[in-house]
C-alpha positions in Angstrom: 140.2 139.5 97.3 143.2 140.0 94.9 145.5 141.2 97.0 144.9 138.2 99.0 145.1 135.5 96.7 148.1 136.9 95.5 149.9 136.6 98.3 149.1 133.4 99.2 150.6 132.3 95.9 153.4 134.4 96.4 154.1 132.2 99.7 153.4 128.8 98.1 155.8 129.5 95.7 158.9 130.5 97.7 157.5 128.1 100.4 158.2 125.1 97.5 161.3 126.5 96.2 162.6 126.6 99.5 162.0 123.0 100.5 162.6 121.5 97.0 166.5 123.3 97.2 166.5 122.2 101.5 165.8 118.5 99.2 168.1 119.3 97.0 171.3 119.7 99.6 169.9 116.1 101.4 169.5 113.9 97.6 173.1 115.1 97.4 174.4 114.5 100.8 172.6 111.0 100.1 174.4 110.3 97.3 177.8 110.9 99.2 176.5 109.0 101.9 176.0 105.8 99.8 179.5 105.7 98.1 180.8 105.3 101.7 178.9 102.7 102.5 180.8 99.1 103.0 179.5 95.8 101.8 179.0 95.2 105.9 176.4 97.4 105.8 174.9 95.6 102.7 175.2 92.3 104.9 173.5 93.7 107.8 171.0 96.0 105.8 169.6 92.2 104.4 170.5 90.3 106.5 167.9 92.2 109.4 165.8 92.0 106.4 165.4 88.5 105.8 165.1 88.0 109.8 162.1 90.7 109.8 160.3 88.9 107.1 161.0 85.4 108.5 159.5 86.4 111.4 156.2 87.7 109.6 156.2 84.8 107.7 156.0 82.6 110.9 153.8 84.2 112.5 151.3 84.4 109.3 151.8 80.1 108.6 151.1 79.7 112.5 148.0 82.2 112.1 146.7 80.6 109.0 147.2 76.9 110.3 144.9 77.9 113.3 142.5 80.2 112.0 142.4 79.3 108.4 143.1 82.7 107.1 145.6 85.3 106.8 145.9 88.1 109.6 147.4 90.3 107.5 144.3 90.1 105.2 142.1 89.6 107.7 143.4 92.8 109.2 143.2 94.9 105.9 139.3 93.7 105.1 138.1 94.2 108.2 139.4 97.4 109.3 141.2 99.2 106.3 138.6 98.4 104.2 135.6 100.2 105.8 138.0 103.4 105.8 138.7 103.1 102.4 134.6 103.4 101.7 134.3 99.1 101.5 130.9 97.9 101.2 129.6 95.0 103.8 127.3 92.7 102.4 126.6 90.6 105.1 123.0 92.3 106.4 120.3 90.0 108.1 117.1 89.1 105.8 114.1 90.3 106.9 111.7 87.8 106.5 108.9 90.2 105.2 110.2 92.0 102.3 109.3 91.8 98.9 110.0 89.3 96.1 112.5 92.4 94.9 114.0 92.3 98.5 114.1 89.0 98.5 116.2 88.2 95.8 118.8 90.4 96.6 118.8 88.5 100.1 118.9 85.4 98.1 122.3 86.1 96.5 123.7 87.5 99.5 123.1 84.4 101.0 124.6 81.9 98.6 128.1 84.3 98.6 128.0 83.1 102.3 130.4 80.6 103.1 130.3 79.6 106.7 126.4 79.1 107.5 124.8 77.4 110.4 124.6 73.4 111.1 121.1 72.9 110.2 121.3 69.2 112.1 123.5 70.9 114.9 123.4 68.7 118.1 122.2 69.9 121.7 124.9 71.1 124.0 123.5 70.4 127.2 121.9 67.0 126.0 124.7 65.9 123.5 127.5 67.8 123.3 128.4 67.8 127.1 127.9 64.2 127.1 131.6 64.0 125.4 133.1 66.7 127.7 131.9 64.4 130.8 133.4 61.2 129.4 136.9 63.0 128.0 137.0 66.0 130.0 137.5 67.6 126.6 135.4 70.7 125.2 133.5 69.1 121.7 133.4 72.5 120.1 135.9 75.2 119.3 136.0 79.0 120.5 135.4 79.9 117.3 132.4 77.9 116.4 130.8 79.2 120.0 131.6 82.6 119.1 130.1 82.5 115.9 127.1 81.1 117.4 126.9 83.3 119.9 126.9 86.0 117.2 123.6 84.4 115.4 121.9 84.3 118.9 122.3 87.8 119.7 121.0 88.6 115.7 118.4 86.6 115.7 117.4 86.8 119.6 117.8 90.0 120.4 116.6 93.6 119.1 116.6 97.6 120.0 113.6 97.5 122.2 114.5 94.7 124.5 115.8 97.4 127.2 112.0 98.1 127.2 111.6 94.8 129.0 113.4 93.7 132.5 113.5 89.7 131.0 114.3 90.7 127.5 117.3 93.2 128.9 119.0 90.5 130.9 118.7 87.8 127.9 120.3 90.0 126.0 123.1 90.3 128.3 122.9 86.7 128.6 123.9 85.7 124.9 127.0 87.9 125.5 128.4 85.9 128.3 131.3 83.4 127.4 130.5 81.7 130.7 128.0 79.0 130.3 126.7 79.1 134.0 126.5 82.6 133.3 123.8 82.3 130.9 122.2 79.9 132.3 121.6 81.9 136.0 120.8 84.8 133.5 118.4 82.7 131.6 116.9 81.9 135.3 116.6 85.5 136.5 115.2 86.2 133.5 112.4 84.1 134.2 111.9 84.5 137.8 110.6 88.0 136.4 108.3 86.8 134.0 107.7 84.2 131.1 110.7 84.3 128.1 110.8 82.6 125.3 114.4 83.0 124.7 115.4 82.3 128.5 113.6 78.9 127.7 115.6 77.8 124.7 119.1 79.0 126.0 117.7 76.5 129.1 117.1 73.9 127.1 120.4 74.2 124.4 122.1 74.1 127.5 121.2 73.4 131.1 118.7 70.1 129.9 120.6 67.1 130.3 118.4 64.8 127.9 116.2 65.1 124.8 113.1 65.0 126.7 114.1 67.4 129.3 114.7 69.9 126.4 111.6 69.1 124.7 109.8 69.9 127.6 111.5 73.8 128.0 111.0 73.7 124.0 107.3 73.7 124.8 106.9 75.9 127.4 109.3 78.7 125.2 106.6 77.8 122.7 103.3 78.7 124.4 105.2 81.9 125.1 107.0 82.6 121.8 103.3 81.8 119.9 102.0 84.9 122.6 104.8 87.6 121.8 104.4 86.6 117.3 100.7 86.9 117.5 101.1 90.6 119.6 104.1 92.0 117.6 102.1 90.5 114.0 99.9 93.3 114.8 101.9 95.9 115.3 104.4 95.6 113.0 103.2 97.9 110.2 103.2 101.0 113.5 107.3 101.7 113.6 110.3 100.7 112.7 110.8 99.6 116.4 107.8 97.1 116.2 108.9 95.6 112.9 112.3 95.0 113.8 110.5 93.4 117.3 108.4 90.9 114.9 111.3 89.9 113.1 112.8 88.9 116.4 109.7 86.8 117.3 109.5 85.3 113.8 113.1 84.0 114.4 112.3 83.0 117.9 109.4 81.2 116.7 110.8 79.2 113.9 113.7 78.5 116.2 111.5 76.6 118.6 109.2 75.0 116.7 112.4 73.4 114.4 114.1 72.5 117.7 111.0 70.5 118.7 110.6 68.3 115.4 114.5 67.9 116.0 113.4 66.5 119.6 110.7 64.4 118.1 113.2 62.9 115.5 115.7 61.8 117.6 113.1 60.6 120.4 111.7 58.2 117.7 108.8 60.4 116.6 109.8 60.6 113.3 106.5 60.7 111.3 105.3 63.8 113.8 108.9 65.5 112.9 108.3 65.1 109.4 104.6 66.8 109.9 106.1 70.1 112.3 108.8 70.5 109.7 106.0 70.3 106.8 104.1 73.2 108.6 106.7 75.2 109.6 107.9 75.3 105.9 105.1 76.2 104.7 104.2 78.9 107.3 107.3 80.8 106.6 108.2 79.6 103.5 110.5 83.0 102.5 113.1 82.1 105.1 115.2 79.5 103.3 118.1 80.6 105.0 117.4 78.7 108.0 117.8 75.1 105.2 114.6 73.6 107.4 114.4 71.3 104.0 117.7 69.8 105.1 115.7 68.1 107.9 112.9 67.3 106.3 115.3 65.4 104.0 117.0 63.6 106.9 114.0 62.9 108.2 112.3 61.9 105.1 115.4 59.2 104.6 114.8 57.7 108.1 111.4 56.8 107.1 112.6 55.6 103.3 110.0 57.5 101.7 112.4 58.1 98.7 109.2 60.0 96.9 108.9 62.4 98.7 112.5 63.1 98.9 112.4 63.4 95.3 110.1 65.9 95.7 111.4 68.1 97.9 114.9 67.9 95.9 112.8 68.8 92.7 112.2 71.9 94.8 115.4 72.9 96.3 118.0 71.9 93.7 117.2 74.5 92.1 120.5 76.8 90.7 119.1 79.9 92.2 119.7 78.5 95.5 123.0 77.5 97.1 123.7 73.9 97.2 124.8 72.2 100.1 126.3 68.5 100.8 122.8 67.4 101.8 121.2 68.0 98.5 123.6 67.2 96.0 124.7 63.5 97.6 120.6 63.1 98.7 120.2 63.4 95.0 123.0 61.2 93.8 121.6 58.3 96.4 118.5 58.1 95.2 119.9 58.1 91.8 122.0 55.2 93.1 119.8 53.5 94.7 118.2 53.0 91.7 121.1 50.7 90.2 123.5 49.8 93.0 122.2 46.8 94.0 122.6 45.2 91.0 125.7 46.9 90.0 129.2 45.1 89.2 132.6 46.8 88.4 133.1 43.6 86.6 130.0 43.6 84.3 130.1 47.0 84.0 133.8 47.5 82.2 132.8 44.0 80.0 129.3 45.5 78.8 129.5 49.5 79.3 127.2 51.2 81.9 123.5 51.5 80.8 122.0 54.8 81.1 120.4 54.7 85.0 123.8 53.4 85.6 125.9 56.3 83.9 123.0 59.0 85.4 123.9 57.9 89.2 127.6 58.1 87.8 127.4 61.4 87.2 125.3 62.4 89.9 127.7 60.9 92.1 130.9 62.7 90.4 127.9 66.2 90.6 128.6 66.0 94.3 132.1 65.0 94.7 132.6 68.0 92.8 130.9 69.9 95.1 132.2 68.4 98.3 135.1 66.4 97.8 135.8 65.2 101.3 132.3 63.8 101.9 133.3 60.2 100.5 136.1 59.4 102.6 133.6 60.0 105.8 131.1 57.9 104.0 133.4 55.3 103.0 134.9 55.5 107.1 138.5 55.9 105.2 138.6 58.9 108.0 137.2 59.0 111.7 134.0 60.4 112.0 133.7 63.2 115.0 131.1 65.4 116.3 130.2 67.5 114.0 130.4 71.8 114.5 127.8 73.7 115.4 128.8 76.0 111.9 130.0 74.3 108.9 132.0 75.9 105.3 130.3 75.3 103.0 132.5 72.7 100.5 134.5 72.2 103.2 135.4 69.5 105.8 133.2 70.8 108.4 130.0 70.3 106.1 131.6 66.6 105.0 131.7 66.1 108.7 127.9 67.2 109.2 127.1 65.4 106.1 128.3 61.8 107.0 127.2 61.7 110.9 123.7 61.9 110.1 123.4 60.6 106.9 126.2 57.4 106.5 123.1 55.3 108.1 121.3 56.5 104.9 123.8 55.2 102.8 124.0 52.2 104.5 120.6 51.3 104.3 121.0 50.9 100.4 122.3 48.0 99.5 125.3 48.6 97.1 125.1 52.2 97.3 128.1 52.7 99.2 130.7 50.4 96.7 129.5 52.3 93.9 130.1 55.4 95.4 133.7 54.0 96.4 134.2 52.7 92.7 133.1 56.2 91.0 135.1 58.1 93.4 138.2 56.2 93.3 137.6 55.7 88.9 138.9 52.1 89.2 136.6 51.6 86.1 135.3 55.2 84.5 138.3 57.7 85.2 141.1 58.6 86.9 140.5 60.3 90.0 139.6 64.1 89.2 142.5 66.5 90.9 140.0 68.9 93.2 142.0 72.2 94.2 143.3 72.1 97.5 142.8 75.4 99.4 145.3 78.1 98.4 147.9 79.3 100.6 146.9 83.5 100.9 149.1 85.6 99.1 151.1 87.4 102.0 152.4 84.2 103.2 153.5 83.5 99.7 154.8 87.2 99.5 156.9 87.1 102.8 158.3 83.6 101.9 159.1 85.3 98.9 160.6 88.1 100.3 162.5 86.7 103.0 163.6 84.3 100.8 164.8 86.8 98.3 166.3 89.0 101.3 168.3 86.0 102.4 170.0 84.8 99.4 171.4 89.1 99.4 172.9 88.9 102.5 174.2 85.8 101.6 176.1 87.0 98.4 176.8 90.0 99.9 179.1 88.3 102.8 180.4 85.7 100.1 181.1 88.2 97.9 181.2 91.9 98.9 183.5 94.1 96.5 180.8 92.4 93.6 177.9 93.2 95.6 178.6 96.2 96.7 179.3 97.5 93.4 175.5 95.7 92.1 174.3 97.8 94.7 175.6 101.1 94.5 174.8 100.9 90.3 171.3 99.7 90.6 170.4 103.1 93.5 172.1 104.8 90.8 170.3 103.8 88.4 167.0 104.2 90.5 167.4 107.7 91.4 169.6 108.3 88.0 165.7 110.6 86.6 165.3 112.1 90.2 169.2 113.5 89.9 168.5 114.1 85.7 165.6 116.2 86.7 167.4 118.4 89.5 170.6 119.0 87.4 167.9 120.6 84.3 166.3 122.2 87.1 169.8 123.9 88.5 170.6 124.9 84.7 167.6 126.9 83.8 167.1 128.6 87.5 170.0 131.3 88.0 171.9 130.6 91.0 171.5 133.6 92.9 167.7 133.2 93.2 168.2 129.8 95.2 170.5 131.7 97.3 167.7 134.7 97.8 165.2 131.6 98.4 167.1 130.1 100.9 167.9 133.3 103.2 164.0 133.6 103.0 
């Protein structure tokens, strides 16, 4: 075993010793290579430079205008990453884990930015309404994508290929092509009854509320049939608890798309009810934000109490905040003063302390959402809002404003002393919110292409100078490297590098 690890020393050795003196001859042939070079060289060498990262910088403004983040960093987080051992924190909640489990959910959730509209319109019903009268499409790929992504999570599970319906639904939610889905939706029901071919038909096939409601019920007779059957095997196999989780989403699904019917058909006392229930049924998935239409709802029927009471709840720091909560909050504190509010009166006599709490409420929110007041204030076009929403961002203003601006409206003064507190025309000057930060490789490669052009441009303007700049700063650079091999030539005797390199 000696012997052996002897000799594979042995071979390491002159195995180094040859390639460190083959490295040797090339640092010095590089070294005579760069004091031939002419300042053209220089000129081209940055000029193709700056072209190279001009071109990467294009490409990454043009990708982050239309995507909103930067390829380069998209690319290195979602595939470097996992090869570099990355941890992915985005894993689905299962509704029936512990109050351990749970709060580990819970945070995983509020680091989520983009999250689901709770108050998301029908396509077939609403959305297609605008694509008939413009001929334009309402919602963007990536808002259908994403959505298609939360209907194959929640929809769909390992054992659906036990089922001929379930199989073809879950090919269904993978179709880009809406009259795809919708004949797979069919099929799927010619074979027997499915609760998720029902909903997909009413998202997107019903042309009106009440057509939808009506598919809504009928996925809801069967959805209640497949909870109660997988609620008693669930505790059998992994297989049957991953299938109950499926149903549980199925089933809260339905029975918050049907109080969502009953609201906007006028039923707004029986939406309130179903979303009461349904809270309080399956009151561990908060994820969903049912209490965002409860609130809505709540609003519409100007029962402030209870409002109060379910933000008492849900404004809670443990939970993530939303647009919905934290301007629900500072209208009611409003509401409380606006009516009787005047910019005037208040700057001559100070603001009394109701006053200076809806203040502050008010300033509470616009911290959290800063683009929610010019939607409420109609200073910008409202539009119809996306399907998914970021959180603190436009999209959520958007969502915020369409359904709630009647809200707003409704109380009498609320809206000018929002516009007075936002705009600080009598407490402060107008707060300066960060805007969203460029990411850093577009600020690298406009640094570096910036950096690469003004080179080439001194080097044509001035060569002899430059060239000179450049051959004493690679000097300088590989002035240890050369240091090092000259102590390494003194101490090792000449005729062993020539034995070395016949070997």
């Amino acid at each position: 075993m000696s012997t052996i690890a002897w000799s594979w020393t042995y071979f390491w050795t002159v195995w180094f010793f040859v390639i460190y003196s083959d490295n040797l001859t090339k640092v010095r042939l590089f070294f005579m290579f760069l004091n031939t070079l002419t300042p053209k060289f220089y000129v081209a060498l940055t000029g193709t430079s700056s072209l190279i990262s001009g071109l990467i910088l294009i490409f990454e403004w043009w990708y982050f205008r239309k995507y909103g983040t930067s390829f380069i960093e998209q690319v290195s987080v979602s595939h470097l990453r996992p090869l570099l051992g990355g941890v992915d924190n985005s894993s689905p909640i299962n509704s029936n884990s512990s109050n351990g489990d749970a709060d580990s959910n819970r945070q995983n959730v509020s680091e989520c930015k983009v999250w689901r509209n709770p108050l998301n319109l029908f396509r077939g019903a609403e959305y297609n309404r605008y694509t008939w009268v413009t001929g334009r499409e309402p919602l963007t790929y990536y808002d259908m994508n994403l959505s298609a992504q939360d209907h194959q999570t929640f929809f769909t599970c390992d054992s659906d290929h036990l089922r001929p319906a379930d199989a073809i639904m879950q090919k269904a939610w993978r179709e880009r092509n809406p009259q795809a889905r919708i004949s797979a939706a069919h099929e799927s029901l010619e074979l027997e009854d499915c609760a998720t071919a029902s909903i997909l038909l009413a998202e997107e096939e019903a042309t009106t509320i009440v057509e939808a409601e009506k598919l809504f019920k009928q996925a809801l007779k069967t959805g209640e049939g497949c909870y109660r059957r997988s609620q008693q095997l669930q505790h059998h196999g992994a297989q049957y608890e991953a299938q109950h989780r499926r149903d549980t989403n199925v089933l809260v699904y339905i029975k918050r798309r049907l109080a969502m019917c009953s609201r906007k058909l006028g039923r707004t006392r029986e939406a309130v009810k179903m979303l009461r229930d349904l809270m309080k049924e399956f009151p561990l998935l908060s994820m969903f934000n049912i209490h965002e239409n409860l609130l809505e709802s709540l609003l519409e029927l100007q029962n402030y109490a209870d409002v109060q009471a379910v933000l008492a709840k849900y404004d809670d720091i443990s939970l993530p905040k939303s647009a919905t909560i934290c301007y629900t909050a500072a209208l009611l504190k409003a509401r409380a003063v606006s009516d009787k509010f005047s910019p005037e009166a208040a700057s001559r006599r100070g603001l009394s302390t109701a006053e200076m709490n809806a203040v502050e409420a008010i300033h509470r929110a616009v911290e959290f959402n800063p683009h929610v007041p010019k939607y409420l204030l109609e200073m910008k076009s409202l539009i119809l809002p996306p399907e998914h929403i970021l959180k603190r961002g436009d999209s959520e203003a958007i969502a915020y404003a369409f359904f709630h601006l009647q809200h707003w409206k409704r109380v009498e003064g609320a809206l000018n002393l929002l516009h007075c507190t936002w705009e600080g025309t009598v407490f402060h000057e107008v707060s300066v919110y960060p805007k969203k930060e460029l990411p850093f490789f577009i600020l690298f490669t406009a640094g570096l292409c910036s950096f690469t052009a003004m080179l080439a441009l001194l080097t044509h303007q001035f060569p002899e100078l430059m060239g000179v700049f450049a051959k004493a700063f690679l000097s300088t650079l590989f002035a240890p490297l050369n240091f090092i091999m000259e102590k390494v030539e003194s101490i090792l005797p000449s005729s062993l590098w020539h034995q070395l390199t016949r070997i």
